[in-house]
C-alpha positions as CSV (number, residue, x, y, z in Angstrom):
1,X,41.9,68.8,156.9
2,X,44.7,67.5,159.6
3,X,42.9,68.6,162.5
4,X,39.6,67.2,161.2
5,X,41.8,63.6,160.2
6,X,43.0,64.0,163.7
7,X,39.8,64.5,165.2
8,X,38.6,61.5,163.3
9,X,41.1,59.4,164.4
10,X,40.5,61.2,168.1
11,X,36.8,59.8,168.0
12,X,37.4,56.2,166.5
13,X,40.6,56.1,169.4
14,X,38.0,56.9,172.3
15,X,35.3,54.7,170.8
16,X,37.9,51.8,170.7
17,X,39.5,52.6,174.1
18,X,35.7,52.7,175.5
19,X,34.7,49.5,174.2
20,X,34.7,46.2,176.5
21,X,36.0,44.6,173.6
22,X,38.8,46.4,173.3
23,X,39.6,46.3,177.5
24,X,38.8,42.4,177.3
25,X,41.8,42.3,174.5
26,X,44.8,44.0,176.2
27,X,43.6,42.0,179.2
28,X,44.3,38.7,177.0
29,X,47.5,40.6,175.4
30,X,48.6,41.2,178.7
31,X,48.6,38.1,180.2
32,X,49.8,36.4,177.1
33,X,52.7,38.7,177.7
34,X,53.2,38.1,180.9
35,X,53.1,34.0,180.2
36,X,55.1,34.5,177.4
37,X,57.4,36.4,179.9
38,X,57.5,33.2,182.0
39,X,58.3,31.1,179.3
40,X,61.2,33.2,178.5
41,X,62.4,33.4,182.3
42,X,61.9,29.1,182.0
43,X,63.9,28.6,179.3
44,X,66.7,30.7,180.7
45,X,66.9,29.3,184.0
46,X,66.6,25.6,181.9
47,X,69.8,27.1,179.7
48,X,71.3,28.3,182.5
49,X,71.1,24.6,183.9
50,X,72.2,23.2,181.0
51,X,75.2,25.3,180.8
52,X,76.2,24.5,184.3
53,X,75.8,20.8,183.6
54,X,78.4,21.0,180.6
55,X,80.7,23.0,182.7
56,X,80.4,20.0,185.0
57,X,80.7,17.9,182.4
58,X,83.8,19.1,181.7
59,X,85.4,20.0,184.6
60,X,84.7,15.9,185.3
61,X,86.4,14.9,181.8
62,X,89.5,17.2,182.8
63,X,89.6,15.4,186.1
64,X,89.0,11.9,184.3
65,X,92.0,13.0,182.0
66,X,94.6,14.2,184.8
67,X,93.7,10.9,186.6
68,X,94.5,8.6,183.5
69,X,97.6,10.4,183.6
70,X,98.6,9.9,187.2
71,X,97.6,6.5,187.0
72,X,99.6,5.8,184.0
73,X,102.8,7.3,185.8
74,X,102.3,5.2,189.0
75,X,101.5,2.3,186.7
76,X,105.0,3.0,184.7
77,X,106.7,3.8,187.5
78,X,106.0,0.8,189.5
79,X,106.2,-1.2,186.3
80,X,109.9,0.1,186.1
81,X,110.6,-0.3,189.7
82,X,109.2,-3.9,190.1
83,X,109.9,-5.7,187.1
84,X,113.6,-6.2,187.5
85,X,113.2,-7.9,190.8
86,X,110.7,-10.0,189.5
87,X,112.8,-10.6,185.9
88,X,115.6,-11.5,188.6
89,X,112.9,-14.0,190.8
90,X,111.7,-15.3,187.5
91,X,115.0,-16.0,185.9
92,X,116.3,-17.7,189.4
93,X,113.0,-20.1,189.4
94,X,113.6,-20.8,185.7
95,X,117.5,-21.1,186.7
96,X,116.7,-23.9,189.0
97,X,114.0,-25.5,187.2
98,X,116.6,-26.1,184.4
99,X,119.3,-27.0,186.6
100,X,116.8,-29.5,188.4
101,X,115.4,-30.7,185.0
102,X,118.7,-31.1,183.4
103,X,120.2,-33.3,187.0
104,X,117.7,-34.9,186.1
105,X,117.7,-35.9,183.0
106,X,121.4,-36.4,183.8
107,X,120.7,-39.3,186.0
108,X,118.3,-40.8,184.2
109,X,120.6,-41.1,181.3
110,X,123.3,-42.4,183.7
111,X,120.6,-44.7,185.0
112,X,119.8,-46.0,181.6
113,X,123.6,-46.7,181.1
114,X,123.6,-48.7,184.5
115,X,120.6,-50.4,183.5
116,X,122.1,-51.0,179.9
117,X,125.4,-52.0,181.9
118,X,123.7,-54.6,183.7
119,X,121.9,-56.1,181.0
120,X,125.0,-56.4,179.2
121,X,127.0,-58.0,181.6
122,X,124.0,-60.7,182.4
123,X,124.0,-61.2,178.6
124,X,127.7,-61.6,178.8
125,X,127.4,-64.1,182.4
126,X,124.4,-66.1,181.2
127,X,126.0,-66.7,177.9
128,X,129.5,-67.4,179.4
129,X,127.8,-70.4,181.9
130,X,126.0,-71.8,178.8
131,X,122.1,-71.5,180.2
132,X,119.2,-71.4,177.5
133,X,117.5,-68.4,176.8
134,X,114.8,-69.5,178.7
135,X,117.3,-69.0,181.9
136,X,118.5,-65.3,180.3
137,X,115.1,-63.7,179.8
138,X,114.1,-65.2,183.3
139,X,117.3,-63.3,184.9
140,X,116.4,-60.3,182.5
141,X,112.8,-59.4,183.5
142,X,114.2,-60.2,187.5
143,X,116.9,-57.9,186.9
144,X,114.8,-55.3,185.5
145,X,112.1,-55.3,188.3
């Protein structure tokens, strides 16, 4: 019986192998294969891409990274180096603005006295030769201009 089954499946093997059909079919399964096969070769060049793009990717962030730390060194560094000279250029321009501001407010207070002074003593002259006070506040505002 196993030789007749195998000459069975013998004859329904040729018959299918003889066919058009069957020629036409691995023709399609071949060439689905082989686009299939493309596909696959696409796809790994695209991954392949894609993985040397995040390599890239990377090796630029590490860069980005080692340049945020050099700049914040030179940044510190020159922060460090220049600050106390211009603390010291700071403090002398705010050393003489107070010096100027309080000479000045010095003389205008010593000023004010005079002023004062004189109004006093042509308070003290006018009243002393007996004029009205039509005569003082004359002198005053002529005094004061």
């Amino acid at each position: 019986m196993e030789g007749e089954l195998n000459e069975a499946e013998t004859e329904i093997l040729e018959e299918l192998t003889s066919s058009d059909k069957f020629i036409d079919d691995m023709c399609r399964l071949n060439t689905k294969f082989d686009d299939i096969k493309e596909q696959l070769r696409e796809c790994t060049e695209k991954f392949e891409r894609i993985e040397h793009l995040v390599k890239i990717k990377e090796a630029i962030a590490q860069r980005n990274r080692l340049m945020q730390k050099i700049f914040i060194t030179v940044i510190s560094t020159v922060v460090i180096a220049v600050v106390p000279f211009f603390r010291q250029i700071f403090l002398s321009v705010l050393s003489w603005f107070y010096t100027a501001l309080i000479r000045s407010f010095f003389w205008t207070i010593i000023n004010y006295f005079a002023i004062l002074w004189d109004y006093t003593c042509n308070f003290f002259q006018y009243n002393a030769s007996e004029t009205s006070e039509q005569d003082f506040m004359i002198g005053f505002f002529q005094t004061s201009k």
